[in-house]
VMD Tcl script that draws the C-alpha trace (Angstrom):
set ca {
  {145.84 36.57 -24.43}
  {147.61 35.37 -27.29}
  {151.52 36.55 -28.56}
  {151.39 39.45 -31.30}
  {153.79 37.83 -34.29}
  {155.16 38.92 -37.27}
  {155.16 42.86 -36.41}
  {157.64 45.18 -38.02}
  {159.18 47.89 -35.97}
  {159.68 50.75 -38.74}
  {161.40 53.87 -37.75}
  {160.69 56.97 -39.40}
  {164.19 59.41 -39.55}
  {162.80 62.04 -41.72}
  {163.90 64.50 -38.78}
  {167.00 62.77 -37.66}
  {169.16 65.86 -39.16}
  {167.71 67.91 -36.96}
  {168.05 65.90 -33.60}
  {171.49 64.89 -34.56}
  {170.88 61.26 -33.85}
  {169.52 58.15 -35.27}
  {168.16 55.29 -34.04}
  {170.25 53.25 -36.17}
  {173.19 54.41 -34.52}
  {171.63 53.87 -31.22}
  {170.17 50.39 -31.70}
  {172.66 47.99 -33.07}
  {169.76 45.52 -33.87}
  {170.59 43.16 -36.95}
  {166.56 42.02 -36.20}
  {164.68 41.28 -39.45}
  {161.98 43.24 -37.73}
  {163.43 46.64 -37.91}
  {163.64 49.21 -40.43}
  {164.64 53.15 -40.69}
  {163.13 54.73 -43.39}
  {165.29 57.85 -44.51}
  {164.07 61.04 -47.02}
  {165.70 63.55 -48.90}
  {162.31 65.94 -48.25}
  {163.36 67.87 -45.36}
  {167.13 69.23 -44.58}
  {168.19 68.23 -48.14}
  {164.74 70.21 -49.34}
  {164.16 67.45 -52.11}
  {160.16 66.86 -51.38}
  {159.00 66.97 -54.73}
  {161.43 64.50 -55.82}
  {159.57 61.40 -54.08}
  {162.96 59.96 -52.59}
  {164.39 58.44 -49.84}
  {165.67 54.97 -48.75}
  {165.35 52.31 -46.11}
  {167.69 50.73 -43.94}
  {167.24 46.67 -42.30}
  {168.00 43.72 -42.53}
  {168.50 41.79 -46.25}
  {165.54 39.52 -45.08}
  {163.76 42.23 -44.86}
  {164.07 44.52 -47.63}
  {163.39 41.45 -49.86}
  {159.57 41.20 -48.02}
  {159.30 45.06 -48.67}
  {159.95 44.38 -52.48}
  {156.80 42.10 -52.49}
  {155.00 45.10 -51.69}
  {156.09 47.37 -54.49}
  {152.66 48.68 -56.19}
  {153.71 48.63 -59.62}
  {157.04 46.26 -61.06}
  {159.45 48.95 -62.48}
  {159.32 51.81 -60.26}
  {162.60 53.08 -60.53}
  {163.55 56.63 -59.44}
  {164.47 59.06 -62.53}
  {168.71 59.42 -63.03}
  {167.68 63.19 -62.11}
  {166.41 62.50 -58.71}
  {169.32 59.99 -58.37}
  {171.99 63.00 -59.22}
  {170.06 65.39 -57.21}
  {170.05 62.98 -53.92}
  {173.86 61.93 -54.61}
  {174.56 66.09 -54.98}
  {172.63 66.23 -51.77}
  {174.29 64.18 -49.42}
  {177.62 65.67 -50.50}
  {176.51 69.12 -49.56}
  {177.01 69.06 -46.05}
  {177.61 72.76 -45.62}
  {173.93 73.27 -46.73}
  {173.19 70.50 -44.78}
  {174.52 72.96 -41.79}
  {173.31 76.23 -43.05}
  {169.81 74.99 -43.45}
  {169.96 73.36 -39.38}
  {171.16 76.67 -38.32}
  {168.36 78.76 -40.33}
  {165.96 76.79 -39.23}
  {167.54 76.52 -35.14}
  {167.20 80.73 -35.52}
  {163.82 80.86 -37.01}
  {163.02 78.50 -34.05}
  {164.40 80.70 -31.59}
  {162.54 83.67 -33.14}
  {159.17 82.02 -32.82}
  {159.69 80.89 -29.10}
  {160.53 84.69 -28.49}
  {157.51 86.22 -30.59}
  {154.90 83.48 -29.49}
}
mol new
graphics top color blue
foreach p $ca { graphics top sphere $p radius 0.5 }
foreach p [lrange $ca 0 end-1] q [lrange $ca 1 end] { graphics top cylinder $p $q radius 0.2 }
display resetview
């Protein structure tokens, strides 16, 4: 059986908020190999804006570039301000984990 080569390891963290860990924290790898793909669609509830952002190695993210669908696909200056207002809003950040931890709760208890 031949060696599989040239796989990617990419790491979805569109959760991560909720588990309060990351695997980028976790792995310490500086492999070319590995990626985490971050979104603003869930905690920062930013779904309809079509943005997020991807972590690895400089090798890496220039072979993702070559797979850009169209040349010129920036992001809008309005999702950009909405994503930059996001991440500075940590205390919605928190109030949205701890609705969602009690709507949890309630549907363990009702199911």
């Amino acid at each position: 059986m031949s060696a599989v080569k040239n796989v990617w390891c990419l790491i979805d963290e569109a959760y991560t908020e909720f588990a309060d860990r990351s695997f980028i924290e976790r792995s310490g790898s500086k492999e070319s190999e590995h990626c985490c793909c971050e979104n603003f669609s869930k905690i920062y509830g930013l779904a309809g804006a079509r943005i997020g952002y991807v972590i690895a190695h400089p090798d890496t993210i220039k072979k993702l570039a070559a797979f850009q669908p169209w040349p010129d696909a920036n992001i809008s200056a309005v999702t950009v301000a909405a994503a930059s207002a996001a991440l500075k809003d940590q205390a919605f950040v928190k109030d949205c984990k701890e609705k969602i931890a009690q709507a949890r709760e309630l549907c363990y208890k009702t199911f």
